[in-house]
N, C-alpha and C positions, 0 to 999 in steps of 0.2 A: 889232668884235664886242662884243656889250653881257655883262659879265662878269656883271651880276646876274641878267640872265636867264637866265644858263645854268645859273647855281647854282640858281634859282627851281624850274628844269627839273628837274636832279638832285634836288631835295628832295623835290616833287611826285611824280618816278619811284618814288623811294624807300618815298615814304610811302603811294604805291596800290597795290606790290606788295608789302605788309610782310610777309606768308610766305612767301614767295618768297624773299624777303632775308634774311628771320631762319634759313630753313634755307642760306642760298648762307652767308651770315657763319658759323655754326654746322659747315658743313660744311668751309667752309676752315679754322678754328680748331682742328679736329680733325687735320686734313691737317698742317697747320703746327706744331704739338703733335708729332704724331708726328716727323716731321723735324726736329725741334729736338731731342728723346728721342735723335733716332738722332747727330747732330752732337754732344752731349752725350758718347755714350758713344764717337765718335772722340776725344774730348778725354780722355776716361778712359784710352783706352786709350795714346795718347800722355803722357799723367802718368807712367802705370805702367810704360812700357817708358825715360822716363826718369829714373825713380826706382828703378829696380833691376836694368838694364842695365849701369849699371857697380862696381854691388856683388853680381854673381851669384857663386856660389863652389859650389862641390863638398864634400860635406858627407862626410869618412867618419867613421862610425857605430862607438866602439868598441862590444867584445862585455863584458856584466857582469864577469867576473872581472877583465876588463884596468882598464875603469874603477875600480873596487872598489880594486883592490889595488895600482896603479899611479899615483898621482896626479903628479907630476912627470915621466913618459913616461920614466923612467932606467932601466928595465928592457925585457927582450924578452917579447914583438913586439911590443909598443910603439915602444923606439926603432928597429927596425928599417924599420918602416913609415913613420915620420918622415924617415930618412935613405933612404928610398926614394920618396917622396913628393918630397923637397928636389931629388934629381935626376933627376926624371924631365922629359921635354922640354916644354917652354911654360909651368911652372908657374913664377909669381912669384912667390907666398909661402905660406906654411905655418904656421901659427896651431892650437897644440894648446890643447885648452878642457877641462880636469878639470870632474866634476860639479858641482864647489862655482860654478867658472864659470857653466857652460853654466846652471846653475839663476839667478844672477842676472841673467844674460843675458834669462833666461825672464821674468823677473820686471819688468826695464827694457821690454821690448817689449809686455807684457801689462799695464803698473803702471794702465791703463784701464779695465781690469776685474779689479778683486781678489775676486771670487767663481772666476775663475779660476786666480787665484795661489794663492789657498787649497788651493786642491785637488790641486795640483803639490808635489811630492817629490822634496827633489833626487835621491833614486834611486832616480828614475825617467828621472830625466835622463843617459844617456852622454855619456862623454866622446868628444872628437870632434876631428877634425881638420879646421881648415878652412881650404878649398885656394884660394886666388886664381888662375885662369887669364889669362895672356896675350889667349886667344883662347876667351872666354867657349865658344864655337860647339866647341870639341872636347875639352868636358867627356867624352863618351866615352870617349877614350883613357884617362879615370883611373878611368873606371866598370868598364870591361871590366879594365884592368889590374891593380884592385885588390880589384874583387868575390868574395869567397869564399876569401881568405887570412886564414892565422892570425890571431883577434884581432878581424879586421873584422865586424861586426853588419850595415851597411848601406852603403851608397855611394849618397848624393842628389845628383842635380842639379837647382839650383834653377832652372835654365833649361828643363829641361823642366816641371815646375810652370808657372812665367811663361808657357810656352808655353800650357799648357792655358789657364789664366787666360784669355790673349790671344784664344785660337780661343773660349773661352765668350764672352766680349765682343759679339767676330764675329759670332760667330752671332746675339746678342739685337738687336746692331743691326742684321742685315740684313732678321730679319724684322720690328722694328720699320718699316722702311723700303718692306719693301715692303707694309705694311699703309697707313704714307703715300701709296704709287704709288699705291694701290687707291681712297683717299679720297680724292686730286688728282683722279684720273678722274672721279668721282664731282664733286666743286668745280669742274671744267670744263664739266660738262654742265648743272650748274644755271647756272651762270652765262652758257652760252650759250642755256639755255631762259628766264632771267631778262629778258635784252636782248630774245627773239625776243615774249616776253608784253609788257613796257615798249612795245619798238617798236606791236605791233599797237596796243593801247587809246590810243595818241597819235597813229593814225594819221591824223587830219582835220586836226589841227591841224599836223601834220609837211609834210603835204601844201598845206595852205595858205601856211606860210612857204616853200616850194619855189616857189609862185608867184607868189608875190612878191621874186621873186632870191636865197632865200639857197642860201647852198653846201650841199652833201652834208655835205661837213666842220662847218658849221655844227651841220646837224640831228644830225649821228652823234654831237658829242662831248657831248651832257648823258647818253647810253647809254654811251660810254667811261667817265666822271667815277663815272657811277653802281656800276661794274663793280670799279673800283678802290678808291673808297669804302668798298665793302663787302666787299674783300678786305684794304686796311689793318687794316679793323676785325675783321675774322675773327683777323688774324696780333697784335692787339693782347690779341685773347682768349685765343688760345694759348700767347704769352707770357704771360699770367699764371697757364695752367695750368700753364708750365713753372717759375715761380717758385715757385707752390704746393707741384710735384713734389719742385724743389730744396730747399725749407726744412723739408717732411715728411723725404727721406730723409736731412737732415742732423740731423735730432731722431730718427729710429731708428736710423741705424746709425755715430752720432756717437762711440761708446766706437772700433771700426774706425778710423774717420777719426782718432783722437785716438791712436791708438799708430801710426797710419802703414802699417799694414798695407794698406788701401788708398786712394787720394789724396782731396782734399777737393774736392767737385761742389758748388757751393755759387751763390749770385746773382750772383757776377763771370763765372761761365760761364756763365749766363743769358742776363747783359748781353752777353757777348761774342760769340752765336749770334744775339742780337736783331735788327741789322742786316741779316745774311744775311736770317731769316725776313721782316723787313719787304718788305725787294728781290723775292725770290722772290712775293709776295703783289703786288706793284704791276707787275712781270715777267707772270705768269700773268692775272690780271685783266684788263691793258691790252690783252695778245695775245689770248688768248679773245674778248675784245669786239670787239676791229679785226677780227677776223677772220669772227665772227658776222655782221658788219657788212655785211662786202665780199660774204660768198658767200652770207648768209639772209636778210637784209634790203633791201630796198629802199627805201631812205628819201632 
C-alpha cells in the first residue's frame, strides 16, 4: 500500500468537502467541549467530597445570652450541653468555640476576601459547639437530640449542606452531558453524511482502482483517515475551549478557590480529561466511518 497516496487522498477528501468538515470538526468540538465540562465537574465533585468528608462536623449553634455571657462554657446550659454532647453515642470530640474564636475562625477562612471580613462582627458570630462524629452519616441523632433545648440557637449539619452542594453538581453535569449526547448525535450524522458526500464525487476514480485489483480496504481507508482527522481536530478545539473555560473560571472565582471553600479546577484537570476526549474522538470517528462504509457505501 503506497502510504503517500493515501494521505494525498485524505487531503484532497478534505479540502473538496471543506463545509462539510468545518461543520463535522465544529460540531465534534462542541460535543467534546461539553463532555469534557461534564468529566470536569466529576472531578469536582470527587475534590469536594474528599476535602470535607472527613472534616464534616455538627455545628450546635449557642443562643446570644449563652454566647454573651458565658465565654469559657463554666456556667449552665452551657456546660450542661457540653457534658451532654461528650456522652452521647458516636461522638469523638467536642470543641467549644467562644465568639472571640468563632470570629477568627471567620476571618482565617474568608482572609480571601476582606470586603467580607469587614463587614463580620464578632457579635454576630455564636458561640458553638463543634461536634466530630464517628459516623459522619448519623449526624441526625445529635440534630433531633439536641434541637430546641435550653441555650441552643441552631444544630447544623454540614453534611447535609455537602449533600446539597453534591446533588447541585449532579445535576449541572448531567445536563451538561446530556446536551453532549445531543451534539454526539448530531457529530455522527455529519460525519456519516460527510464520508457518504466524500465517497460519491470520488466515485470514478474509486471505481477505476477497484479494477485494477485494489481491495475494498484499500479504497475505504482515505474515507476512514478522513473521518478521524477531523474528529482529532474537532477534540483539539475543544480542548482548548476547555482550557479557555478553566483559566476564566479560575480568574473569577479565584478569592473561592484561594480560601478553599471550593477546590481548584484549573489546566492540570484539563490535561487530565484530555486523553479521554482525544480516545472518544478517534473511537467515534473510526466507528461512524467503518460503519457508513460497510452498510451506505459501496466502494
Amino acid at each position: 500500500m503506497r502510504t503517500s497516496f493515501v494521505f494525498s487522498e485524505v487531503v484532497t477528501g478534505l479540502r473538496r468537502n471543506v463545509t462539510m468538515t468545518i461543520a463535522m470538526i465544529l460540531t465534534t468540538a462542541i460535543s467534546l467541549f461539553m463532555l469534557g465540562v461534564g468529566l470536569l465537574i466529576v472531578r469536582m465533585v470527587d475534590k469536594v467530597q474528599d476535602n470535607y468528608q472527613s472534616k464534616l462536623e455538627v455545628s450546635v449553634l449557642l443562643t446570644n445570652d449563652v454566647s454573651a455571657s458565658d465565654k469559657d462554657c463554666a456556667q449552665q446550659p452551657c456546660a450542661g450541653l457540653r457534658s451532654a454532647l461528650e456522652t452521647t453515642s458516636g461522638v469523638e470530640t467536642v470543641v467549644y468555640e467562644n465568639r472571640e474564636k468563632g470570629y477568627e475562625r471567620f476571618k482565617q477562612i474568608f482572609e480571601a476576601q476582606p470586603e467580607l471580613v469587614k463587614l463580620a462582627r464578632p457579635e454576630a458570630i455564636p458561640a458553638t459547639f463543634r461536634v466530630k462524629l464517628e459516623d459522619p452519616e448519623r449526624a441526625d441523632v445529635i440534630v433531633q437530640a439536641f434541637s430546641g433545648k435550653a441555650g441552643v440557637k441552631a444544630v447544623n449539619d454540614q453534611g447535609e449542606f455537602l449533600g446539597r452542594l453534591i446533588d447541585l453538581f449532579n445535576g449541572g453535569r448531567n445536563i451538561v452531558l446530556g446536551f453532549a449526547l445531543i451534539q454526539t448525535v448530531a457529530a455522527l450524522l455529519l460525519i456519516s453524511n460527510t464520508i457518504q458526500v466524500s465517497a460519491f464525487t470520488r466515485r470514478t476514480e474509486v471505481g477505476i482502482m477497484r479494477l485494477v485489483g485494489a481491495t475494498r480496504w484499500y479504497t475505504q481507508l482515505p474515507f476512514l483517515i478522513e473521518a478521524v482527522v477531523a474528529g482529532v481536530i474537532g477534540a483539539v478545539v475543544g480542548i482548548g475551549l476547555l482550557l479557555a473555560l478553566a483559566f476564566g473560571a479560575t480568574r473569577v472565582s479565584g478569592n473561592l478557590m484561594d480560601s478553599q471553600i471550593l477546590p481548584s479546577m484549573g489546566m492540570l484537570d484539563v490535561v487530565v480529561v484530555s486523553p479521554i476526549l482525544l480516545g472518544v474522538a478517534v473511537l467515534i470517528s473510526a466507528l461512524t466511518g467503518y460503519v457508513t462504509l460497510r452498510l451506505y457505501v459501496r466502494i
